[in-house]
N, C-alpha and C positions, 0 to 999 in steps of 0.2 A: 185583811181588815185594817183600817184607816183607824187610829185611834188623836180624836183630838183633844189636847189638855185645854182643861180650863182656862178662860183671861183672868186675871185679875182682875177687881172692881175697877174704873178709872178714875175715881174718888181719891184711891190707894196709890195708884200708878202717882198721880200729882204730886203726892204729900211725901214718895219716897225721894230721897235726897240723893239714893246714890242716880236714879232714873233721871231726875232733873240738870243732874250735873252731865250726866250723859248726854241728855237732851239739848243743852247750850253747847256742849261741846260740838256736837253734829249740826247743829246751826250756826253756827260762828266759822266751820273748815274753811279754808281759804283753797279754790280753787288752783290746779296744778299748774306749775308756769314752766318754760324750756329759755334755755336761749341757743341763739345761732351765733356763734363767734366768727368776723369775719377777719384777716390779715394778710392784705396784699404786701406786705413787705417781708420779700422772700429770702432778703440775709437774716434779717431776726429772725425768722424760723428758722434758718440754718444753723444758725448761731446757737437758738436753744437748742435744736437736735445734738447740734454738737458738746455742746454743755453737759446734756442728758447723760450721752453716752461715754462722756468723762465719768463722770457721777458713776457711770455704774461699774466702771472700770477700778476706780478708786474704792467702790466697795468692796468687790471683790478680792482685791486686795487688802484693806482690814481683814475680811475673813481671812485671808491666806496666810496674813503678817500683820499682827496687832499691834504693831511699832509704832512708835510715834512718827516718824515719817509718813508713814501710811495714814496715819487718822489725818496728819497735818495734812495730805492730798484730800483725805476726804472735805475735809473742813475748804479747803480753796477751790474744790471741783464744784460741793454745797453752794457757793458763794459764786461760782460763774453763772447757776442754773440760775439762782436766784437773780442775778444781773440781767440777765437775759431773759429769763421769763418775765420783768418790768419791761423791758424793751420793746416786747409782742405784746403785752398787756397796752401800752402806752400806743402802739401800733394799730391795734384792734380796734373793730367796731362791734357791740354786742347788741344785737337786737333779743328782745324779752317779750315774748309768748304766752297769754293765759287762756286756760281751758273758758269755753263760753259755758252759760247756762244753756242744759241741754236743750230747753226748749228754745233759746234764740241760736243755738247749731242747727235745732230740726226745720225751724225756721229761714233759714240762712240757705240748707240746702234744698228747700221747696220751692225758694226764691230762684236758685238754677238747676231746672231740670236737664235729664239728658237729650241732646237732640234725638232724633230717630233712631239714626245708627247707630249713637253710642247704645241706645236703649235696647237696640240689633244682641250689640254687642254684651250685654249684661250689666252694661253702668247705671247705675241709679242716681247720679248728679252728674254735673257739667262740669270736670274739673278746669276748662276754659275758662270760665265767666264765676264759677265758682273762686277758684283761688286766688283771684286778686279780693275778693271780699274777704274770706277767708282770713288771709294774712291782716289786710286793715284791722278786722274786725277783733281778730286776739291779738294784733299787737299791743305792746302796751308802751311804746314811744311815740306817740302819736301819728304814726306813716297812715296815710290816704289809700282810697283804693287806687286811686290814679297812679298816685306813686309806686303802691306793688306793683299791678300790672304792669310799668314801666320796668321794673325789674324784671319781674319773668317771664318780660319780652325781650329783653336787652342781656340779661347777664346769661353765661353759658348753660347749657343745659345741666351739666350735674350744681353750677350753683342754685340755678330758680329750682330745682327739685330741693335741695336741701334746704331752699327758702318755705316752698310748698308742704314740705313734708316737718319742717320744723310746727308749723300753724297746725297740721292737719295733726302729727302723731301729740300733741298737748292735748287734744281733745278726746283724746283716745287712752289715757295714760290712765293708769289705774294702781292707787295706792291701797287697796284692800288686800287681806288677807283672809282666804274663806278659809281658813284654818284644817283641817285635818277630818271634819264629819264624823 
């Protein structure tokens, strides 16, 4: 047997303060954003990896030998990561991603359905003619569709997926917590 509690008046519900602030808070959420970091320059990635694994070598070392020698490497290995991680930071391109309103996602993917086959196949959109809207559409630097689909015709396959899947997995992101029941 289904037992269900009573609502509250709506009268009551309005005039509670803590439900109102609640209320603004879940209307005001800022939708979930991603980004894609790109860096074709492949000594500054080196260069930080090599930094990195300074860093951790020099840690190691504090724990092993609390010397001052040892901190002063940590301290100088700190400051190469650091130098280097502005290097690929400066190097980098970031593209910035935001979840759409679901109803302009549901939207969005009614606009490319599957051809036949895909539909054969079990797909319920058209990640062809889908994904360059996709991208445009959560980007938030202003890229075109033309311009995506330029991309995830041109660049290699694991990047336009990582291009693809960066738009696609934002929309999909979910910062809830259904707690414990």
């Amino acid at each position: 047997m289904t037992t269900t509690l009573p609502q509250p008046p709506a009268d009551a519900v309005a005039k509670d303060a803590h439900w109102a602030n609640t209320l603004e808070r879940l209307r005001n959420r800022q939708r979930p954003t991603a980004t894609l970091t790109i860096c074709d320059d492949q000594d500054a990635k080196t260069a930080l990896g090599i930094a990195q694994y300074e860093q951790r070598n020099a840690k190691r070392l504090v724990e092993d030998d609390n010397s001052a020698d040892a901190k002063k490497a940590l301290r100088t290995a700190e400051a190469a990561v650091a130098k280097a991680q502005t290097a690929v930071d400066e190097a980098s391109i970031v593209l910035t991603f935001r979840a759409l309103e679901r109803t302009a996602l549901d939207e969005l993917k009614k606009a490319h359905p599957p051809t036949e086959e895909q539909a054969e196949d079990g797909f319920e959109i058209n990640a062809d003619t889908l994904g360059p809207a996709l991208v445009a559409a959560s980007n938030l630097d202003g890229m075109t569709e033309e311009q995506a689909r330029e991309f995830l015709d041109t660049w290699s396959d694991a990047e336009a997926g990582a291009l693809f899947s960066t738009a696609w997995n934002v929309q999909l992101e979910s910062r809830l917590d259904l707690g414990k029941g």
